[in-house]
N, C-alpha and C positions, 0 to 999 in steps of 0.2 A: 473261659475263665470263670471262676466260682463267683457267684452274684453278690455274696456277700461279701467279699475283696474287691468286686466292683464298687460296688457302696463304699466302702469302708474308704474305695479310692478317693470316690469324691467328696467324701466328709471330710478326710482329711486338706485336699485343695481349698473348698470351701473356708475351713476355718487360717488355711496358709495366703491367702490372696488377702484379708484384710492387715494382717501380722505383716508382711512383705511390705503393702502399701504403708502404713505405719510407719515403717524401720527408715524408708525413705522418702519419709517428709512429702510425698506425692498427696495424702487428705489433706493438706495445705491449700490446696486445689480446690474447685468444687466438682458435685459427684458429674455432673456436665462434661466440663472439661477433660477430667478425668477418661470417662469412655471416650468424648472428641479423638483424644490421644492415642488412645488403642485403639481405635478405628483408623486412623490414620496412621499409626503403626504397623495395623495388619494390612491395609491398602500397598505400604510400601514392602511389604516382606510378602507380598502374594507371590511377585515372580521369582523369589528368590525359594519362598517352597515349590514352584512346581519345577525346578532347577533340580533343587532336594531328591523331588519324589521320582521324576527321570534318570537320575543318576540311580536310584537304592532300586527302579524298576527293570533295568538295564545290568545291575550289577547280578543282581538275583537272575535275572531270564539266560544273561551267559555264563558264572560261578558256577551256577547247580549242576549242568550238565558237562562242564567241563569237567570241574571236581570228580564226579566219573568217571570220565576219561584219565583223567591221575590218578583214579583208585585201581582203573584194569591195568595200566603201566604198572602201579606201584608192586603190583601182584601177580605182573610178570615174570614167565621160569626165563627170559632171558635178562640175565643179570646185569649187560649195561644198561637196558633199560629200565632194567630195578634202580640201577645207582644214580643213573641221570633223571631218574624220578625223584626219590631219596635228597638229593639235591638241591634241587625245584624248592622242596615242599621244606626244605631245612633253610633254603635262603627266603623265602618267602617268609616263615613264621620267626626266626628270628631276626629281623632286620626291620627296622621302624615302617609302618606305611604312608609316613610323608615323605622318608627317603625313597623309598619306589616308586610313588608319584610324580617326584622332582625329576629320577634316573629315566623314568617313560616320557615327560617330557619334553627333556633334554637331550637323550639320545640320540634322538633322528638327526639334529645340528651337529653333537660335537662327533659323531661317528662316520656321517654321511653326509655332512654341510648342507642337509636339508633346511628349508627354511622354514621359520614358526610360525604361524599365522593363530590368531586369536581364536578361531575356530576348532582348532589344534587342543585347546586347553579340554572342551568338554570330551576329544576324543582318548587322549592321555588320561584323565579321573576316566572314563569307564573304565578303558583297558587295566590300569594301575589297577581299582578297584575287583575288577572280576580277576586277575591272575593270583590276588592277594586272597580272595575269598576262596579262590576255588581249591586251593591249597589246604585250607582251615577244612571245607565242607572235604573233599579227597580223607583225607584222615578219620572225620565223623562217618563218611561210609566205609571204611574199611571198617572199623571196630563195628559198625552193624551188620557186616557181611560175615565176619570173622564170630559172630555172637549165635548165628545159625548155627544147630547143633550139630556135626557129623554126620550121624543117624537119617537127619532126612537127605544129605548128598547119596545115600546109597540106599536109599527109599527109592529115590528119583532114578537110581541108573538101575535097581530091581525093575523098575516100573520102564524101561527104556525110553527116558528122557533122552534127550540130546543137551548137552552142555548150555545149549541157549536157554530149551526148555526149561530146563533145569532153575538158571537163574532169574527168568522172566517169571516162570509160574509159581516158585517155591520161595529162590534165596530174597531177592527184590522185595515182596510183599512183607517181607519179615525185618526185613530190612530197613524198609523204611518206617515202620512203626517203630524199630529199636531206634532209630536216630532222629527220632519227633522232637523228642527234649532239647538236646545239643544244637538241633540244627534251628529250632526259635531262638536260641542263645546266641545264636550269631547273628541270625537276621535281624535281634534286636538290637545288638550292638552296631549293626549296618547302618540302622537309623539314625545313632548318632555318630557310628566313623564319617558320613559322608560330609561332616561342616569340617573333616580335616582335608579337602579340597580345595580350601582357600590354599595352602601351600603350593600353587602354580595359577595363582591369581583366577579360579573359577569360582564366578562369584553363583554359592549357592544362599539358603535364608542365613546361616549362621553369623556367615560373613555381613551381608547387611544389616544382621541386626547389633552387628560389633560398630559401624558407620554409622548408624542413626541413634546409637549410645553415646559415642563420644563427640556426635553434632546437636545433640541434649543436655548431654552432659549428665543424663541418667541411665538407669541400668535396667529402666522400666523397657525399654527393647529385646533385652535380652532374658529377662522375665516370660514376655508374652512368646521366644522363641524356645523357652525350656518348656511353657506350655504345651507347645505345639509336638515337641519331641516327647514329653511323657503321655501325651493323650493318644496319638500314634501309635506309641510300643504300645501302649492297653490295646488298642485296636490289633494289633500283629499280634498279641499275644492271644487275645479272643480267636482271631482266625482260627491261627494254631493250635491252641488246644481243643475246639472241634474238631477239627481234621484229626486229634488224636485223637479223642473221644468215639471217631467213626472208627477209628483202625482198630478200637477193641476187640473185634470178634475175633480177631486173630490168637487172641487168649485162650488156653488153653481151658 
């Protein structure tokens, strides 16, 4: 991330933290109190971020490489696997992902009279979560596979490549610098899909910091939890555009 957007981040927080406090009546308070509050507000939203960060760490380690795997299906010469791909990735992206976390949870009972057990819930938010993403990320590599120019597929079999070689040492590398952009767009939006897991009662920060709102009666909880979600993506976003920043050489 440009340093100067970095800054520019935190000038803006700065001057939006006392404006915020302000609007609700919280410097009513004294400045004491006040941090008492948010210390004690982030004491009790600790386990509910590392719930968070388990889930968005887990969603990413199996999406990414599955998505993959829906991109070689997708681009398959046999065609019911193109369509039963095709499918996948059309019911996936058009259909809400709190309905497909509901359908992962519920499924195993009403299809198989499996029974639900509480533990159940963080194994439904992965799976919901990585079959949802991996669908989105499948589509961003294909449009990077598809962006490789012709010209080097027959580079590569001039040069007798073998199809693997081929993709491992030429398409891949190109590949993944073409889908740097797209695929931080997702992963930032992961950061904040994961508080839609409260829809099968997993309780991550989002979720308790809606509980210790309405046991306040303020909205200073959910304040210090949009903190935590925009400081975050700056950090995802910092990674990521290093990692792009190294992929330059690939430029022509």
């Amino acid at each position: 991330m440009n340093k100067k957007v970095f800054i520019a981040a935190v000038v803006i927080f700065v001057l939006l933290v006392p404006a915020v406090l302000i609007s609700f009546n919280i410097t009513k308070v004294t400045g004491n109190e006040v941090l008492d509050n948010i210390v004690s507000i982030m004491n009790r939203l600790s386990n509910g971020i590392w719930s968070s960060l388990i889930l968005f760490g887990l969603t990413l380690l199996f999406s990414m490489p599955i998505g993959l795997l829906v991109t070689f299906a997708r681009r398959s010469r046999f065609k019911v696997v193109e369509m039963i791909t095709k499918f996948y990735i059309s019911v996936m992206r058009g259909t809400p992902l709190m309905l497909q976390l509901i359908v992962v949870y519920f499924a195993p009972y009403y299809l198989f009279k499996i029974p639900l057990s509480s533990d159940y819930r963080f194994y439904a938010a992965v799976i919901g979560f990585s079959l949802n993403y991996a669908a989105y990320f499948a589509e961003i590599y294909r449009s990077g596979i598809e962006a490789v120019p012709k010209g080097h597929y027959e580079a590569a079999k001039v040069l007798g490549y073998s199809r693997r070689q081929t993709f491992m040492k030429i398409v891949f590398p190109q590949m993944v610098r073409h889908v740097l952009p797209p695929v931080t767009n997702e992963v930032i939006t992961l950061v904040k899909d994961t508080s839609l897991a409260y829809a099968i009662a997993y309780v991550e920060m989002f979720t308790l910091a809606k509980q210790i709102a309405a046991a306040q009666s303020s909205i200073l909880a959910l304040f210090v939890a949009g903190i935590f979600y925009y400081f975050f993506n700056l950090l995802v976003a910092f990674v990521m555009g290093r990692i792009e920043n190294k992929m330059n050489y690939y430029t022509a």
